[in-house]
C-alpha positions as CSV (number, residue, x, y, z in Angstrom):
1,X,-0.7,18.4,-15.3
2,X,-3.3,18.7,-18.6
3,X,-5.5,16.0,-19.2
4,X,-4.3,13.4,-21.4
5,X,-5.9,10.7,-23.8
6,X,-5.6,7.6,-22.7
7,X,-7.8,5.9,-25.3
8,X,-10.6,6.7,-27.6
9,X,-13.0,8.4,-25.9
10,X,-11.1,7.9,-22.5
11,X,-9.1,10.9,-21.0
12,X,-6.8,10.9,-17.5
13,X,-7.6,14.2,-15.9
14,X,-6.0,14.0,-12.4
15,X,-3.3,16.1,-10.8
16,X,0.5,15.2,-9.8
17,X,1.6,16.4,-6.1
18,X,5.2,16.7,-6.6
19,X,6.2,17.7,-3.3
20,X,4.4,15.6,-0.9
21,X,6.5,13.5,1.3
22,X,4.6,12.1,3.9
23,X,1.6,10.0,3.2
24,X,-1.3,8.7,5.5
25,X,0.3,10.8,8.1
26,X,4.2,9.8,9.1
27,X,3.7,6.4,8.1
28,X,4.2,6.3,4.4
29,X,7.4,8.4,2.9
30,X,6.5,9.3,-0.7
31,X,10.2,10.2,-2.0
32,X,8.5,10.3,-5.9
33,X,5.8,12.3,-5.1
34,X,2.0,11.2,-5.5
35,X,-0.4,11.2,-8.3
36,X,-4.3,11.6,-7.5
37,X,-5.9,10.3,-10.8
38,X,-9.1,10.9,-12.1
39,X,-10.8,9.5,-15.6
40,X,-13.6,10.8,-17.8
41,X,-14.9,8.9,-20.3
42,X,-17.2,10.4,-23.2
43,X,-20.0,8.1,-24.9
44,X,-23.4,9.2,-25.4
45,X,-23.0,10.1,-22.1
46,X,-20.6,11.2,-20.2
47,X,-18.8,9.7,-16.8
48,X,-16.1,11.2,-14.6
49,X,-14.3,8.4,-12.7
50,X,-13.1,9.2,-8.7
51,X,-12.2,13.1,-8.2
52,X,-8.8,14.1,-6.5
53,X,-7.0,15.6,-3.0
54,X,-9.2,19.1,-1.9
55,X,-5.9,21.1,-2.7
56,X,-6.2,20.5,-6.0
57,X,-9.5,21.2,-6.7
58,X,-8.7,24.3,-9.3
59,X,-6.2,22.9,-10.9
60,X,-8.7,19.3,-11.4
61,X,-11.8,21.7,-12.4
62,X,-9.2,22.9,-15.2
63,X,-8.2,19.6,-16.2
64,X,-11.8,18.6,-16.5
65,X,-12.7,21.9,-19.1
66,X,-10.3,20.9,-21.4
67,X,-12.5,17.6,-21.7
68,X,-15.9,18.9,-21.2
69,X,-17.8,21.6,-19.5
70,X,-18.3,20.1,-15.9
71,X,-22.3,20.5,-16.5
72,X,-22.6,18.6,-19.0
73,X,-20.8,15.8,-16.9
74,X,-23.8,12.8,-17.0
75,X,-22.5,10.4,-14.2
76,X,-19.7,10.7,-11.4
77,X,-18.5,7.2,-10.2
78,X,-16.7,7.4,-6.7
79,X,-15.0,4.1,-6.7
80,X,-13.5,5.0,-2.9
81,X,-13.9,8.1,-0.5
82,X,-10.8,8.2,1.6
83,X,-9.9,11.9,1.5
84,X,-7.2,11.7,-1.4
85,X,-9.7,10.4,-3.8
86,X,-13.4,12.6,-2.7
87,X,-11.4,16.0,-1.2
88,X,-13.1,17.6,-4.0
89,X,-16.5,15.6,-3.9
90,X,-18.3,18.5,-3.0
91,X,-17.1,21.0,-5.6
92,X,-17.8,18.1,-8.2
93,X,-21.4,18.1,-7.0
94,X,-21.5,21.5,-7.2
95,X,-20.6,21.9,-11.1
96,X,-22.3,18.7,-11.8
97,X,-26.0,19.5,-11.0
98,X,-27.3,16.8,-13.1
99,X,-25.1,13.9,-12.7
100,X,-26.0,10.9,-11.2
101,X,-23.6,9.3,-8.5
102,X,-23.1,5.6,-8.4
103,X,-21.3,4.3,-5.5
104,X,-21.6,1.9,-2.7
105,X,-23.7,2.2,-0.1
106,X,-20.5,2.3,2.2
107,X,-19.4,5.0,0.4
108,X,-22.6,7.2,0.3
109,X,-22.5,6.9,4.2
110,X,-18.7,7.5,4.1
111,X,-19.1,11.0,2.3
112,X,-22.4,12.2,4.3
113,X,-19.8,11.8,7.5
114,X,-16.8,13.6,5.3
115,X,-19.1,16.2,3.5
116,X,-22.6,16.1,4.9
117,X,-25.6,16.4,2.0
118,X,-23.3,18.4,-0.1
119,X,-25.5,19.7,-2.9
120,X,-27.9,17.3,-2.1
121,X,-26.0,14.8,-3.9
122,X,-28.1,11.6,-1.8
123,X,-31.2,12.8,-3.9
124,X,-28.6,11.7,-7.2
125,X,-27.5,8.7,-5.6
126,X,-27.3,5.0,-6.9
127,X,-25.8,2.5,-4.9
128,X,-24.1,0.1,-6.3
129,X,-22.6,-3.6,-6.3
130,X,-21.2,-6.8,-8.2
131,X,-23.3,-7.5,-11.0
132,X,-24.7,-4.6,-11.5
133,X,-23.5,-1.6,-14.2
134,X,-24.9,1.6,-16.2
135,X,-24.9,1.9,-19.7
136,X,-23.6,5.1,-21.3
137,X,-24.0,4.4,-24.9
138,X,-21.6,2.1,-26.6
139,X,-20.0,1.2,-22.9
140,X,-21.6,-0.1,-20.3
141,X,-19.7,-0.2,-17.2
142,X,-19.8,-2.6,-15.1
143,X,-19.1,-2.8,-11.0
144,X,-16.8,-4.8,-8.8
145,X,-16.8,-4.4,-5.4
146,X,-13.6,-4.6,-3.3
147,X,-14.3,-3.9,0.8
148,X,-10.9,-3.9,2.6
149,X,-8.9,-3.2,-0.6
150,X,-8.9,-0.9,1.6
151,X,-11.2,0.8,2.9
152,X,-14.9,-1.0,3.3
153,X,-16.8,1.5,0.7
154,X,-13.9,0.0,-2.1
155,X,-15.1,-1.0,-5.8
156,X,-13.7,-1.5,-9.0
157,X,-15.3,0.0,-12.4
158,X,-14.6,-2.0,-15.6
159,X,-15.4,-1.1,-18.9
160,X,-15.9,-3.9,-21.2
161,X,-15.5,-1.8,-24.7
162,X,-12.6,-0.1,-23.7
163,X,-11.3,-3.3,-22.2
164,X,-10.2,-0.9,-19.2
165,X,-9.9,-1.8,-15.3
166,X,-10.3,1.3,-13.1
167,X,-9.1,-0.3,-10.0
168,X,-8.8,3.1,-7.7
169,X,-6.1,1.6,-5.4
170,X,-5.7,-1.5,-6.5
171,X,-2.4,-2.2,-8.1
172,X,-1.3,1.4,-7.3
173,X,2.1,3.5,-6.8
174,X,2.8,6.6,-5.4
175,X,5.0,7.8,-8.2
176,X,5.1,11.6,-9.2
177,X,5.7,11.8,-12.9
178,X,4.3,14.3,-16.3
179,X,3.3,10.3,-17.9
180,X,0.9,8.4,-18.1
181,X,1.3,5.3,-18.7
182,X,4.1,1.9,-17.3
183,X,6.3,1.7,-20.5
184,X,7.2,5.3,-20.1
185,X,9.1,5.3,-17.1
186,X,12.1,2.9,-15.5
187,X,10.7,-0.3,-14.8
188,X,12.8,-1.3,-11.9
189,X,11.8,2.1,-10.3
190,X,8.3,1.3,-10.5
191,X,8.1,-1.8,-9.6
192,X,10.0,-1.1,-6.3
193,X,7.3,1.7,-6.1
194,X,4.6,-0.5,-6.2
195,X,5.9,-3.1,-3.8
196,X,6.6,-0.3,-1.6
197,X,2.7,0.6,-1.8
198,X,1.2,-3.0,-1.7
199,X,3.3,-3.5,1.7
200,X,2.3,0.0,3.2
201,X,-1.8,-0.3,1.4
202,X,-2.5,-3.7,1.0
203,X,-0.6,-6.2,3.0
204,X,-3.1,-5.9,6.1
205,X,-5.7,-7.4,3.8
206,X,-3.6,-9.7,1.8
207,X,-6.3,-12.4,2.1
208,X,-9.2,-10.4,0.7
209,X,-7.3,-9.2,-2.1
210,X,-6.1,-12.7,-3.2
211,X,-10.0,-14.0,-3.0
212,X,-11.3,-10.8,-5.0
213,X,-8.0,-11.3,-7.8
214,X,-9.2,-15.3,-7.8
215,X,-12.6,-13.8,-8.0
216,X,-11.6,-11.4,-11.0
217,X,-9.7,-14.0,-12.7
218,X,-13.1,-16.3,-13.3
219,X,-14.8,-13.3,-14.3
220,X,-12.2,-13.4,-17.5
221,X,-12.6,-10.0,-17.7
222,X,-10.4,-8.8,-20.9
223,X,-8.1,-6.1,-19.4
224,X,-6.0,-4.1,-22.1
225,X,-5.2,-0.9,-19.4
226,X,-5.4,-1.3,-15.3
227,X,-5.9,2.6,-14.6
228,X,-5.6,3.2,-10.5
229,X,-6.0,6.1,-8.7
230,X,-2.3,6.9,-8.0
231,X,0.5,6.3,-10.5
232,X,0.7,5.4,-13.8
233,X,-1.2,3.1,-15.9
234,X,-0.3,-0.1,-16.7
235,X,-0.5,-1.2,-20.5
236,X,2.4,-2.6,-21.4
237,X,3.3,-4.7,-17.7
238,X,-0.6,-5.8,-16.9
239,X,1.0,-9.5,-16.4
240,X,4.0,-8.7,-14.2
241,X,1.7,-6.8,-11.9
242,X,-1.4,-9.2,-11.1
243,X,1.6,-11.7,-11.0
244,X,3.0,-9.7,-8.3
245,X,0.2,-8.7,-6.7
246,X,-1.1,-12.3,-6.4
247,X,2.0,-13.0,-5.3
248,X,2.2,-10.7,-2.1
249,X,-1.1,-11.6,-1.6
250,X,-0.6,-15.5,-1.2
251,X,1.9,-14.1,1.9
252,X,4.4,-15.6,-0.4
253,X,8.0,-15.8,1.0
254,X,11.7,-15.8,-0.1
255,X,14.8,-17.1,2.0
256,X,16.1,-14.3,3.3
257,X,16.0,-12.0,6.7
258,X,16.3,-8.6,8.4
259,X,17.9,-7.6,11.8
260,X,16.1,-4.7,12.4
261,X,17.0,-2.8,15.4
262,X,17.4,0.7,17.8
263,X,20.9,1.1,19.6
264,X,21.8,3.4,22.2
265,X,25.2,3.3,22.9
266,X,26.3,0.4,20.1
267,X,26.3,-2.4,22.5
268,X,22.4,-3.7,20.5
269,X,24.1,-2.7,16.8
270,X,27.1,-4.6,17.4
271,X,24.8,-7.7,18.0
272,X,23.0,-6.8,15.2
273,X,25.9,-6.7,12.9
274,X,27.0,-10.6,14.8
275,X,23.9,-12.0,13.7
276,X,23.3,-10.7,10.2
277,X,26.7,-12.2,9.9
278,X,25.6,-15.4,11.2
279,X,22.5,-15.7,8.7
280,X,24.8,-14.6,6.0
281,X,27.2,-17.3,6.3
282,X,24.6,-19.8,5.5
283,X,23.7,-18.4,2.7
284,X,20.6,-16.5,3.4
285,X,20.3,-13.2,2.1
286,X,20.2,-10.6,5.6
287,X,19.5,-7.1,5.7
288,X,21.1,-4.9,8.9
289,X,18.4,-2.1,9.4
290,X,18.4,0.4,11.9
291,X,15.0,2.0,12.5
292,X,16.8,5.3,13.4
293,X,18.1,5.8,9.7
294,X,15.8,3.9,7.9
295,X,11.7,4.7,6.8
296,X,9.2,2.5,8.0
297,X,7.9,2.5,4.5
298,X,11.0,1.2,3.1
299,X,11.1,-1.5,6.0
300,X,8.0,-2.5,5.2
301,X,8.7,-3.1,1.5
302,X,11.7,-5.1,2.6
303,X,10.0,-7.7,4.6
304,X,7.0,-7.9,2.5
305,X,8.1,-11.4,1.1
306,X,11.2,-12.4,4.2
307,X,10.8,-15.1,5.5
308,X,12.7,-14.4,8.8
309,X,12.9,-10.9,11.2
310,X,15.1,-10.6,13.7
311,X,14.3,-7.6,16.6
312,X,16.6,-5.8,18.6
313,X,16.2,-2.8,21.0
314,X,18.6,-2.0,24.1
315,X,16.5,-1.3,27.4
316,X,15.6,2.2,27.8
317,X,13.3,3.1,31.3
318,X,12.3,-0.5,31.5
319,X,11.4,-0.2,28.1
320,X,12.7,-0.7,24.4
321,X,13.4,2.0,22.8
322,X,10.7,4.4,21.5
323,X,11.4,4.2,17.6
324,X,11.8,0.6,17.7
325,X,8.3,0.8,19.8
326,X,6.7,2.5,17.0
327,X,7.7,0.2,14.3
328,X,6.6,-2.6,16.1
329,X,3.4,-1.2,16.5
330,X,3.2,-0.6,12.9
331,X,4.7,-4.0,11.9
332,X,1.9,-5.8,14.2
333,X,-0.8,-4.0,12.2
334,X,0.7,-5.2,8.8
335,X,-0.6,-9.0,10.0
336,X,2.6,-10.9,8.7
337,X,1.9,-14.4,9.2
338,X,4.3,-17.2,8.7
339,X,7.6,-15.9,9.4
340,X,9.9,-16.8,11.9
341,X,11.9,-14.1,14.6
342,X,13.8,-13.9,17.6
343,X,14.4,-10.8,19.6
344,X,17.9,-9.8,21.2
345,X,19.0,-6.4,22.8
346,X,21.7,-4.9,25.5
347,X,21.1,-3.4,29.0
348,X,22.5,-1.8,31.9
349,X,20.8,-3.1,34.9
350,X,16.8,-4.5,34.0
351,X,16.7,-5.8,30.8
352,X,13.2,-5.9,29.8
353,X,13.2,-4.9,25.7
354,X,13.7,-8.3,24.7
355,X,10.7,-9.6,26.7
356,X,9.0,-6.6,25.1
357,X,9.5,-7.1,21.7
358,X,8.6,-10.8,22.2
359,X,5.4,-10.1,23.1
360,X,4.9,-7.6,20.0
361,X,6.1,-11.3,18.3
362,X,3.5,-13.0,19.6
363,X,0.9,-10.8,19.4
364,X,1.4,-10.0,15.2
365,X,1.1,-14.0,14.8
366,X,5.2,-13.9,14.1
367,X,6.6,-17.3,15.2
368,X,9.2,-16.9,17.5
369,X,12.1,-19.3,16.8
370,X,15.3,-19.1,19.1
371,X,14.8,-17.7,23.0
372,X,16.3,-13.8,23.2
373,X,19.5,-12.9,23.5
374,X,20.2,-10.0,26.2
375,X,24.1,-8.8,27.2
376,X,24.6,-6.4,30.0
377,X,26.4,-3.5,29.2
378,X,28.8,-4.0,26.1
379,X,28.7,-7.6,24.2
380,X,32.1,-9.3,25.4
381,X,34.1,-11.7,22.1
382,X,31.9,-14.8,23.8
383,X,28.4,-12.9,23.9
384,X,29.4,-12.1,20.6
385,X,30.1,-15.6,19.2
386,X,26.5,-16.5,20.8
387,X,25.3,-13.9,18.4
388,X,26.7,-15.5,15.2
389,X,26.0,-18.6,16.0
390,X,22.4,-17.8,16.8
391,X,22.3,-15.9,13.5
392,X,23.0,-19.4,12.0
393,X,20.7,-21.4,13.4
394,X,18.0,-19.0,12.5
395,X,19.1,-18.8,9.1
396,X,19.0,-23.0,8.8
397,X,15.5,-22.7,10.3
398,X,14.8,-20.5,7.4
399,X,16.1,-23.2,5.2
400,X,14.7,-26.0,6.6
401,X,11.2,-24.3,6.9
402,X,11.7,-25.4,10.7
């Protein structure tokens, strides 16, 4: 991808990874790719805004000529230092002798652990915080730190003339595409895209990021582009996303549930499928997910905003099952207060999944709502009825907030 202008004076200059389908290791399924983005801006001086993944280092240094020959580059800003953002840090350094680098002093310890004094880039080194900026000319940017939005080293850059919010990944999706900016793509596409990344990113630290967007808000910062670090840049839908964002960040919830589960031989899917129809028929809105076919990313995105989650697992070695194990790993790492669960599962002679996956309840701050169900072998028509009616009863509590 070439650069392109994204306003006077401003250019995007990162690089599109088309292909990439795993993010942050297995725990993130990209299926629209991932964008790195990057930003110059030319003033009297000029600035070059976050750098992009180390295997694409050639193809950013290309994408940066077409702007301006690199040594002429003034000031590099490194709003965050998680690999995907600094991979090519130290080539930047390299072709940048006489930059300056603002940052915060998390993330000029971050990068001497990723890159050591790579050329001796601590001798050009500001550190940085709220309230402070640099002036470039006719802009002067200003600084916003974000620790935990999310990684502790985080900060925002705004500039104030361009009425531009560089919000690295803040309000980002991982959405592979040759534009630029929200209005030029499907709307419903990226907006499930960017609920798919807040719940996989950002809802760990859900309470930081609705002080720092209450924070933001009195600052009454005028904010005509919001230009992140991964996907495109909102212009035209600026509302719709701090609405949403604010919105998953209160832990805001709807009426609805998911029975998400691992069978072995049917008996725990069967049960599933009894008590998805139980919620169902009171009106609540229930999702049937079976870890086996389903990402955890997509999971995640589900029960960002449900307000009930139902777990089921049949007893494997005295143990659930290992896919179900790994999810709820993951799911007590995503801190989702104020729902409501139950567990349930089948067996053949011990039984013990259920009591494991209520202690994975208990432990992510879940409130468990009805005791587990557990059937022995294959569900019989009255293990079977206790399922639906259980499935009501948990929908009603989801009702009734109870």
């Amino acid at each position: 991808m070439s650069a392109h202008l994204v306003k006077e004076g401003v250019y995007s200059v990162g690089c599109v990874d088309w292909s990439v389908r795993n993010f942050h290791g297995s725990t993130y399924v990209t299926r629209r790719g991932v964008t790195y983005n990057s930003y110059i801006i030319k003033d009297e001086k000029t600035v070059l805004i976050d750098t992009v993944h180390a295997g694409f280092t050639k193809e950013f240094v290309e994408n940066i000529k077409e702007v301006v020959d690199p040594s002429k580059i003034d000031a590099v800003i490194i709003n965050h230092i998680e690999p995907d953002h600094s991979g090519s840090f130290p080539e930047i350094v390299k072709l940048c002798p006489n930059a300056k680098i603002y940052g915060t002093e998390k993330a000029r310890q971050g990068l001497l652990k990723y890159y050591g004094a790579c050329g001796d880039f601590v001798s050009r080194w500001i550190s940085v915080k709220t309230g402070q900026s640099v002036n470039i000319g006719r802009r002067t940017l200003e600084f916003i730190d974000v620790p935990m939005i999310h990684w502790p080293d985080s900060m925002f850059t705004y500039s104030a003339f361009d009425k531009i919010l560089f919000s690295n990944d803040g309000f980002g999706q991982h959405y592979a595409t040759s534009k630029i900016f929200d209005d030029e793509v499907d709307y419903c596409s990226l907006m499930d895209e960017a609920k798919i990344y807040y719940a996989n990113i950002l809802w760990p630290f859900g309470q930081l990021l609705a002080g720092k967007l209450a924070a933001i808000k009195k600052m009454n910062l005028a904010i005509e582009l919001i230009a992140p670090s991964h996907g495109l840049i909102w212009r035209k839908h600026i509302a719709e996303i701090l609405e949403k964002s604010a919105y998953w960040a209160a832990n805001s919830v709807q009426n609805k549930a998911a029975v998400i589960y691992e069978t072995m031989w049917h008996s725990t899917e069967i049960m599933a499928k009894k008590i998805a129809d139980g919620i169902a028929s009171e009106g609540v809105e229930a999702a049937l997910i079976d870890v086996s076919k389903n990402e955890r990313s997509d999971i995640a995105a589900y029960i960002l905003d449900a307000k009930g989650i139902v777990f089921g697992s049949s007893t494997h070695d005295n143990f659930m099952l290992p896919l179900i194990d790994g999810f709820m790993h993951f799911y007590k790492g995503l801190k989702p207060k104020g729902r409501k669960s139950f567990a349930f599962g089948s067996y053949g002679w011990s039984g013990e999944a259920v009591e494991n996956l209520e202690a994975v309840i208990a432990e992510s701050g879940t409130e468990k709502v009805l005791d587990g169900i557990k059937v022995v072998y294959a569900p019989s028509k009255e293990e079977l009825d206790k399922c639906f009616e259980a499935g009501k009863e948990f929908a009603k509590k989801i009702l009734n907030g109870n």
